[in-house]
N, CA, C and O atoms as CSV, one atom per row, in Angstrom:
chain,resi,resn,atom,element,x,y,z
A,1,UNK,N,N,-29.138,-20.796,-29.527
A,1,UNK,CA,C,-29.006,-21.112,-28.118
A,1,UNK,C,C,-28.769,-19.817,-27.350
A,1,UNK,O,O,-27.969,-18.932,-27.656
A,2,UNK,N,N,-29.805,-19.856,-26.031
A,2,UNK,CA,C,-29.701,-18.260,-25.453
A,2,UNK,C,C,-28.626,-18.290,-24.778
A,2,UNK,O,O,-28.663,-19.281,-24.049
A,3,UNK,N,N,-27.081,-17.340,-24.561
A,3,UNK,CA,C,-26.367,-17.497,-23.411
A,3,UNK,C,C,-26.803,-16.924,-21.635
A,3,UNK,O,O,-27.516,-16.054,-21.135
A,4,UNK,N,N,-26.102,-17.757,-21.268
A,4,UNK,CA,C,-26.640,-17.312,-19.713
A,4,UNK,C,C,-26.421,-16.050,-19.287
A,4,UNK,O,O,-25.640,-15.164,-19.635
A,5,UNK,N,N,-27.343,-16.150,-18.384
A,5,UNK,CA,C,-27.319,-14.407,-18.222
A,5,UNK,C,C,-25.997,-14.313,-16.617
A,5,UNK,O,O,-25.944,-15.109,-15.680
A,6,UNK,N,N,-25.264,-13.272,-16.808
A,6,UNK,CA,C,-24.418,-13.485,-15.876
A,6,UNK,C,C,-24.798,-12.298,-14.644
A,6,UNK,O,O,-25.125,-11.113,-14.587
A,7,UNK,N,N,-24.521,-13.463,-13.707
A,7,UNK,CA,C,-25.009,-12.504,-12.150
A,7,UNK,C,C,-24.404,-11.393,-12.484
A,7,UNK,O,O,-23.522,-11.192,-13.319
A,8,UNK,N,N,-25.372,-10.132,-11.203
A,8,UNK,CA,C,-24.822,-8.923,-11.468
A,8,UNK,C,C,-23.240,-8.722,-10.421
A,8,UNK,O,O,-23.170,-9.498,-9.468
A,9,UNK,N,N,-22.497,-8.098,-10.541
A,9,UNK,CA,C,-21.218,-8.023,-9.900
A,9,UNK,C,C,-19.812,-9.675,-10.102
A,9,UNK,O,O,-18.807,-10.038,-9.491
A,10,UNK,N,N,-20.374,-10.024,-10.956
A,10,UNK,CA,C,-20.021,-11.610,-11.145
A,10,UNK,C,C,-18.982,-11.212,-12.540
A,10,UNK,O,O,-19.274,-10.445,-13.458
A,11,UNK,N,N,-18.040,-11.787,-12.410
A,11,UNK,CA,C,-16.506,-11.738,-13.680
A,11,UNK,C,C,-17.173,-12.750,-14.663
A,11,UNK,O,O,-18.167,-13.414,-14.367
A,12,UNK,N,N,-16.506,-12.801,-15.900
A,12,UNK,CA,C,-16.896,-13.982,-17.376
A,12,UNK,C,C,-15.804,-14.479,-16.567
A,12,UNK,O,O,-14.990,-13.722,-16.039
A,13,UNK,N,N,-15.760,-16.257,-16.417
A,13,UNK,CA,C,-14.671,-16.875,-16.808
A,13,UNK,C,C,-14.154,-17.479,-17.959
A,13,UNK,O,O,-14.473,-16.948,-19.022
A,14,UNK,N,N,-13.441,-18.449,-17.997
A,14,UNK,CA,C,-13.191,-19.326,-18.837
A,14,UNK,C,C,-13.325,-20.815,-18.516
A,14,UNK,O,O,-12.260,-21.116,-17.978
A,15,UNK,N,N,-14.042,-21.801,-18.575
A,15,UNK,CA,C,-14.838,-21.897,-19.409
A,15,UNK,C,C,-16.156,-21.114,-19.315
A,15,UNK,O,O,-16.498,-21.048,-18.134
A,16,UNK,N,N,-17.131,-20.417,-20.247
A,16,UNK,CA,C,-18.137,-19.770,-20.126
A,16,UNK,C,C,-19.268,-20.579,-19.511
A,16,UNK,O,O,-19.828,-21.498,-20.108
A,17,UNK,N,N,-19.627,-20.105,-18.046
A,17,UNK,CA,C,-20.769,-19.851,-17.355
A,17,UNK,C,C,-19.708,-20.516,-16.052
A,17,UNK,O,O,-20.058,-21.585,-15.552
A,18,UNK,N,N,-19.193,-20.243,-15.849
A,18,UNK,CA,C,-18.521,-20.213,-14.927
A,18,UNK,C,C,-18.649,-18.960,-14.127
A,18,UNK,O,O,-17.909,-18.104,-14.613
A,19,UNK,N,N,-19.242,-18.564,-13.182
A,19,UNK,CA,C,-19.006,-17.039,-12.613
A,19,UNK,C,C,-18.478,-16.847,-11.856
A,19,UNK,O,O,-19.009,-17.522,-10.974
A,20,UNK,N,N,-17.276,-16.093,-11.226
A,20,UNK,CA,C,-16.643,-15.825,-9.945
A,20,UNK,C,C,-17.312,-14.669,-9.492
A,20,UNK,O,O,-17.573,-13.760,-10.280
A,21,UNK,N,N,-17.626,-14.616,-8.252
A,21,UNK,CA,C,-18.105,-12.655,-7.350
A,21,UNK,C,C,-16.815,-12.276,-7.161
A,21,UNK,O,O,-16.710,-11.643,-6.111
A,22,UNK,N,N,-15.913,-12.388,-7.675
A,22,UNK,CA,C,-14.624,-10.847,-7.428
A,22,UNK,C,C,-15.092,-9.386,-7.219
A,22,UNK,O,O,-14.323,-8.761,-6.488
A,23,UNK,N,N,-16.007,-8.778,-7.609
A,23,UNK,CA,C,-16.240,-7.797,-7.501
A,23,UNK,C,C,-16.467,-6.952,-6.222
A,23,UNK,O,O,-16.283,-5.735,-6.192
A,24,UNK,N,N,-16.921,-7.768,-5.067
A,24,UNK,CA,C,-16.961,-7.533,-3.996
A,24,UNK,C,C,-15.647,-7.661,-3.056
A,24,UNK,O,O,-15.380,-6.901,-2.125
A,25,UNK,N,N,-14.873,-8.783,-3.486
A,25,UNK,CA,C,-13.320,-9.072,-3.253
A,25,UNK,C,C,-12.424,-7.647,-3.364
A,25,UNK,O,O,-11.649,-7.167,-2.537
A,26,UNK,N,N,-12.881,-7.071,-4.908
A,26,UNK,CA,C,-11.983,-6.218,-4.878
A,26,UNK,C,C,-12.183,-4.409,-4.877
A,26,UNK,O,O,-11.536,-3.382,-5.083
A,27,UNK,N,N,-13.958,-5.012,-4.376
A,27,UNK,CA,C,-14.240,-3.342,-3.377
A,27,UNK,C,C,-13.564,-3.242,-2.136
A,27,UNK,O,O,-12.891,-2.269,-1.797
A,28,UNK,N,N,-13.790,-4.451,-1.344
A,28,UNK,CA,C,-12.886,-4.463,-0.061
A,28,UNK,C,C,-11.588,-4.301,-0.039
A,28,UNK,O,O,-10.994,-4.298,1.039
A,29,UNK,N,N,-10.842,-4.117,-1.391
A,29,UNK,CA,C,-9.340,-4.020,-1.434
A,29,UNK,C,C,-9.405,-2.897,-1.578
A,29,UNK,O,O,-8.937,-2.233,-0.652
A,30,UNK,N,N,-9.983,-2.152,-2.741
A,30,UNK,CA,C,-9.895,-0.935,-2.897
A,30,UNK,C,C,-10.154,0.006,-1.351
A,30,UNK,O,O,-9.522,0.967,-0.912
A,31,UNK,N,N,-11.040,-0.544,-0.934
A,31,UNK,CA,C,-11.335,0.393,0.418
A,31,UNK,C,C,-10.067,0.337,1.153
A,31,UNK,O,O,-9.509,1.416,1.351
A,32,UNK,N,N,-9.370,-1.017,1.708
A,32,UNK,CA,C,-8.165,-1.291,2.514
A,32,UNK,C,C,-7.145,-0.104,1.813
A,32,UNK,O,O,-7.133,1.039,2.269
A,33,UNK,N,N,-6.609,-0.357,1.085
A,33,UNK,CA,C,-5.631,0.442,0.034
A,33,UNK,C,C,-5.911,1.514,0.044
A,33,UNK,O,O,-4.912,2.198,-0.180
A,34,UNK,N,N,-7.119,2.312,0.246
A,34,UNK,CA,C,-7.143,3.759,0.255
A,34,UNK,C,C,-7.520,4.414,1.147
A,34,UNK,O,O,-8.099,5.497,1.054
A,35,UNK,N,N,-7.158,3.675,2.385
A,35,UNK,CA,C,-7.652,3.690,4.081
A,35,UNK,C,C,-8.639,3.869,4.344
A,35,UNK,O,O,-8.813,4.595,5.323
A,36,UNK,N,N,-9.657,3.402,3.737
A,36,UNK,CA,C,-11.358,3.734,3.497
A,36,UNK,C,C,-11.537,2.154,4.814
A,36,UNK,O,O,-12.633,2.390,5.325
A,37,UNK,N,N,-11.164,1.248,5.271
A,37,UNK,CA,C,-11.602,0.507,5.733
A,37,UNK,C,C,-9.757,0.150,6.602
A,37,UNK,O,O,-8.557,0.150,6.326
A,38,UNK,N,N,-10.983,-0.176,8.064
A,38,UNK,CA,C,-9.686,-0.553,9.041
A,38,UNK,C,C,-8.911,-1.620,8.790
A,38,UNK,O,O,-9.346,-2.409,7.951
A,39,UNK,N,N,-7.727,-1.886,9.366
A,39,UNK,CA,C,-7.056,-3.141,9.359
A,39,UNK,C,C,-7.389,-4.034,10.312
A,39,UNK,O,O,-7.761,-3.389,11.292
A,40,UNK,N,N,-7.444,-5.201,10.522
A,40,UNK,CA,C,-7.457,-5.990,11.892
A,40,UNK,C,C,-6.421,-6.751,11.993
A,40,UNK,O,O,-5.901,-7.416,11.096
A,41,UNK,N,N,-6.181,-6.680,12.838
A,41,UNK,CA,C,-4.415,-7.522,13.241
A,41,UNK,C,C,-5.203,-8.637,13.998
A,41,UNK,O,O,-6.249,-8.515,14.635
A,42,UNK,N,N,-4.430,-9.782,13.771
A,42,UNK,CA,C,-4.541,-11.274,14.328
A,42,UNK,C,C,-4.104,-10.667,15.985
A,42,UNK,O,O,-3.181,-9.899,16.258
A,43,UNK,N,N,-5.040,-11.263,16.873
A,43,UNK,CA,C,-4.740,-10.955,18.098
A,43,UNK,C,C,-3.907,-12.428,18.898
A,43,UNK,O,O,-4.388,-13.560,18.853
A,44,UNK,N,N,-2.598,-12.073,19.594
A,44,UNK,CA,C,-1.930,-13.484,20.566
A,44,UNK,C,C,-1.939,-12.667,21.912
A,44,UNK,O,O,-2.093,-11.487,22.224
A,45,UNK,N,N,-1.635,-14.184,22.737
A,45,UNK,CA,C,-1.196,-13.285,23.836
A,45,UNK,C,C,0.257,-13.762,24.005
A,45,UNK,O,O,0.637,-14.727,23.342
A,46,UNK,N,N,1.282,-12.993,25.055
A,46,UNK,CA,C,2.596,-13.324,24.753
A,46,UNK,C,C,2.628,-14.967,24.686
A,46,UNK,O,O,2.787,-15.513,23.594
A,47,UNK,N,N,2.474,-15.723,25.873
A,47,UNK,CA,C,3.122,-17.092,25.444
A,47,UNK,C,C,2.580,-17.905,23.796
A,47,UNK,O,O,3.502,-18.594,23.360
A,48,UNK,N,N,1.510,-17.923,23.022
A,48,UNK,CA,C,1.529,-17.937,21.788
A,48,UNK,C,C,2.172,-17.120,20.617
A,48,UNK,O,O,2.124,-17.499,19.446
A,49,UNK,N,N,2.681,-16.150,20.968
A,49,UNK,CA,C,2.848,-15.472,19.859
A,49,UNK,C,C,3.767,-16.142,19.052
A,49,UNK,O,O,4.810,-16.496,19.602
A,50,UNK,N,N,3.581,-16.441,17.651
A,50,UNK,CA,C,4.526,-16.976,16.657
A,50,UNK,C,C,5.825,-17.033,16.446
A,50,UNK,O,O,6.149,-16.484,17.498
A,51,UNK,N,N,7.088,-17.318,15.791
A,51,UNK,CA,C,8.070,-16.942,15.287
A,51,UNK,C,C,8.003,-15.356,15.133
A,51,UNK,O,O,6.913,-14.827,14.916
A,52,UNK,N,N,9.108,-14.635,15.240
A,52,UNK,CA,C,9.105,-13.354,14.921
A,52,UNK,C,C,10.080,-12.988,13.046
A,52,UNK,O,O,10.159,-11.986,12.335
A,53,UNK,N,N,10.547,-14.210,12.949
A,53,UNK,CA,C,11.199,-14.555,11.369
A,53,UNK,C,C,10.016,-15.097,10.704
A,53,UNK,O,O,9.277,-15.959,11.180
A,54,UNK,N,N,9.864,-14.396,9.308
A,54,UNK,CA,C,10.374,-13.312,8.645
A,54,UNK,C,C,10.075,-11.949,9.545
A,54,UNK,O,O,9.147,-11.881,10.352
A,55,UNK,N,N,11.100,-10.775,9.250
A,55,UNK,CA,C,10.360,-9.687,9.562
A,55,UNK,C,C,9.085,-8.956,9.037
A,55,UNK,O,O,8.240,-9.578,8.393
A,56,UNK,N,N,8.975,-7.819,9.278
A,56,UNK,CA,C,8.172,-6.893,8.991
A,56,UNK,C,C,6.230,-7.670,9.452
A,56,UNK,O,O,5.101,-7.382,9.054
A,57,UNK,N,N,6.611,-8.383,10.140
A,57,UNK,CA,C,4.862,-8.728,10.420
A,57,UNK,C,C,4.037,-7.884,11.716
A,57,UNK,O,O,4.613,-7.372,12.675
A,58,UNK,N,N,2.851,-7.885,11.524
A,58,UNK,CA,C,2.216,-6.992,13.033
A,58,UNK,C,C,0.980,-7.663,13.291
A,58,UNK,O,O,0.130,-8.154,12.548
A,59,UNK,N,N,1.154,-7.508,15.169
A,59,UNK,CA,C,0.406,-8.570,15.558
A,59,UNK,C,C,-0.329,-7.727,16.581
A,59,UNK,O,O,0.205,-6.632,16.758
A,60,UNK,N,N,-1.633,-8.003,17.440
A,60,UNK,CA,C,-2.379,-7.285,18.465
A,60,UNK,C,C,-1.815,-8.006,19.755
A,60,UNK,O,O,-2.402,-9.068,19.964
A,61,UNK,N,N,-1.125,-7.797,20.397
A,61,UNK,CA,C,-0.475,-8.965,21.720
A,61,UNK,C,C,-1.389,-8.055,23.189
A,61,UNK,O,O,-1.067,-6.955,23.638
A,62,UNK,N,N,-2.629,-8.997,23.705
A,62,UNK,CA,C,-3.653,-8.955,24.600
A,62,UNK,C,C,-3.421,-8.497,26.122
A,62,UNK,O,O,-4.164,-7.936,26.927
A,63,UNK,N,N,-1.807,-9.058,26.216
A,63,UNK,CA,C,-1.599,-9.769,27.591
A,63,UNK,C,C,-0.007,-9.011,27.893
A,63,UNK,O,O,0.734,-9.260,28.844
A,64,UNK,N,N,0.204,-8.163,26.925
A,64,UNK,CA,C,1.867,-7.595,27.206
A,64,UNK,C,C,1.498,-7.339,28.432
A,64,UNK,O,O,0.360,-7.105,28.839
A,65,UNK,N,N,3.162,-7.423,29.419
A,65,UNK,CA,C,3.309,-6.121,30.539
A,65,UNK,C,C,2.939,-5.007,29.957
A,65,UNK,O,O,3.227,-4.817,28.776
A,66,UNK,N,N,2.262,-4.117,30.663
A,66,UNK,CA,C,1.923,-2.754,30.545
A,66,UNK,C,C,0.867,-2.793,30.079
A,66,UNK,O,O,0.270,-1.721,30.182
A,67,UNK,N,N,0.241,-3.708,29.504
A,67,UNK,CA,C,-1.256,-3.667,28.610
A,67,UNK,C,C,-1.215,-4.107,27.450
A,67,UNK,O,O,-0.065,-4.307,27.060
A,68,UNK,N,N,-2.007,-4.339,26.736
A,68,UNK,CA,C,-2.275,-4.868,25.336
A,68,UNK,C,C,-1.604,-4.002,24.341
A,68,UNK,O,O,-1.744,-2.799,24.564
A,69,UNK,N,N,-0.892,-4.329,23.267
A,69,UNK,CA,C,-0.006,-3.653,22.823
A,69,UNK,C,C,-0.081,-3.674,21.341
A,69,UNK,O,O,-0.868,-4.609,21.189
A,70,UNK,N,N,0.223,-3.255,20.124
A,70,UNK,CA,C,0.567,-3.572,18.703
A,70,UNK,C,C,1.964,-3.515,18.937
A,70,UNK,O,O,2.710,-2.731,19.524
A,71,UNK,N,N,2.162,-5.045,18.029
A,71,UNK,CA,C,3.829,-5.311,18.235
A,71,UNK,C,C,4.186,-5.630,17.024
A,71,UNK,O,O,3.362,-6.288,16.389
A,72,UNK,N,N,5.504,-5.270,16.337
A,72,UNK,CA,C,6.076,-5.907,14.590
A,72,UNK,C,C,7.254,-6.798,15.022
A,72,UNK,O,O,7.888,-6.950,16.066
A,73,UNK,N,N,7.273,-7.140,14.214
A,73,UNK,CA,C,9.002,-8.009,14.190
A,73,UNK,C,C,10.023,-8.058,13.326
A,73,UNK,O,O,10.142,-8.075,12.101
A,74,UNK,N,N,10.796,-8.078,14.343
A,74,UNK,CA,C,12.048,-7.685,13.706
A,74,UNK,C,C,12.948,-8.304,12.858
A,74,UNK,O,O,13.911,-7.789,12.290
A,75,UNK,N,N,12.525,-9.550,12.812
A,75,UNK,CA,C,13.573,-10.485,12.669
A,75,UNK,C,C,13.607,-11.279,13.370
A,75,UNK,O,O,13.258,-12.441,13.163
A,76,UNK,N,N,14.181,-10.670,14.687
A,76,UNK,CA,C,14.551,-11.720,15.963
A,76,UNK,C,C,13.467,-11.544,16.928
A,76,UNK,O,O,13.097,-12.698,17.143
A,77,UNK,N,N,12.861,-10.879,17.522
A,77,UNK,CA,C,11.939,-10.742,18.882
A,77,UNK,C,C,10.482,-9.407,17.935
A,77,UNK,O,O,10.310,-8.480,17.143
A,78,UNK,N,N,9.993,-10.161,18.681
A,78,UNK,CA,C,8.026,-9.354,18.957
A,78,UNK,C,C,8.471,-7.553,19.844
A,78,UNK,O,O,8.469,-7.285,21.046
A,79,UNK,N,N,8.700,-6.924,19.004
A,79,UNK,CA,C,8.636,-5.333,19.465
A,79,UNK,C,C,7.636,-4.011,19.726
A,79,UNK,O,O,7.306,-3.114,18.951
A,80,UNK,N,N,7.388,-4.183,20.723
A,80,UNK,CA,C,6.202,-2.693,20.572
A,80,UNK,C,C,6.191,-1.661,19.792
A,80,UNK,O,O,7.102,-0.834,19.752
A,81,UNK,N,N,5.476,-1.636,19.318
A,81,UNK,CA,C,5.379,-0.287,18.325
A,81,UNK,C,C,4.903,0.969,18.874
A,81,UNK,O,O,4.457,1.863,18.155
A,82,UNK,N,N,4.988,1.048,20.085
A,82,UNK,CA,C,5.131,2.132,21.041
A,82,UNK,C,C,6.755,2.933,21.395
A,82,UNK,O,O,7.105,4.088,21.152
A,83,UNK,N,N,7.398,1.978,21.947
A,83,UNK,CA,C,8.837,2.096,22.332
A,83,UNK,C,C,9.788,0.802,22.322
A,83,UNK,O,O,10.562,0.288,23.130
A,84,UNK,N,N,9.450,0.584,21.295
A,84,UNK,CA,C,10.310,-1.002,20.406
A,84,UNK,C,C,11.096,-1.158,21.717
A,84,UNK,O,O,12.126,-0.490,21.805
A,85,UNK,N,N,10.824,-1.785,22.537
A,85,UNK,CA,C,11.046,-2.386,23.673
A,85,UNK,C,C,10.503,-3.997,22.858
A,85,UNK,O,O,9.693,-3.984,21.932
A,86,UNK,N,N,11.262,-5.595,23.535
A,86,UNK,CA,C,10.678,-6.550,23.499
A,86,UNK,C,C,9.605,-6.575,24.142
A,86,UNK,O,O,9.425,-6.023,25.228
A,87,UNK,N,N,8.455,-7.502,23.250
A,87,UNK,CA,C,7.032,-7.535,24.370
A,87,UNK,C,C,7.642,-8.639,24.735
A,87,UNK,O,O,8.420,-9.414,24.180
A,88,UNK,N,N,6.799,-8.519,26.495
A,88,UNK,CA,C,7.050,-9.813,27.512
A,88,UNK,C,C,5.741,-9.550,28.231
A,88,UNK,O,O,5.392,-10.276,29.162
């Protein structure tokens, strides 16, 4: 019995002939990880913007005073990553 021939860039699974494309999954990581490829931040404008718990998240906020802004959080409030001022 001939085995199947497995796509090119395609992983063996388990059970055999099962194929996953990871390979392309984890060129795009490699690129992210070695700053070879940009980030894109989820864009809100202030009245949507999410919970700011958990910390450490970053968001594109459209509509801050002063202009469109990249903001992280702290914990408690949405902060510019300009002059960690609250965005409003």
């Amino acid at each position: 019995m001939a085995s199947p021939q497995k796509p090119k860039g395609a992983l063996v699974t388990n059970p055999p002939g099962g194929w996953l494309p990871w390979a392309g999954f984890f060129e795009d990581l490699w690129r992210l990880l070695n700053g070879q490829a940009p980030v894109q931040l989820k864009s809100y404008v202030v009245a949507s913007l999410p919970s700011a718990s958990p910390a450490g998240r970053m968001v594109y906020v459209s509509n801050a005073s002063g202009g469109a802004v990249v903001a992280f959080s702290d914990g408690a409030a949405w902060r510019r990553v300009t002059d960690r001022t609250v965005v409003t």
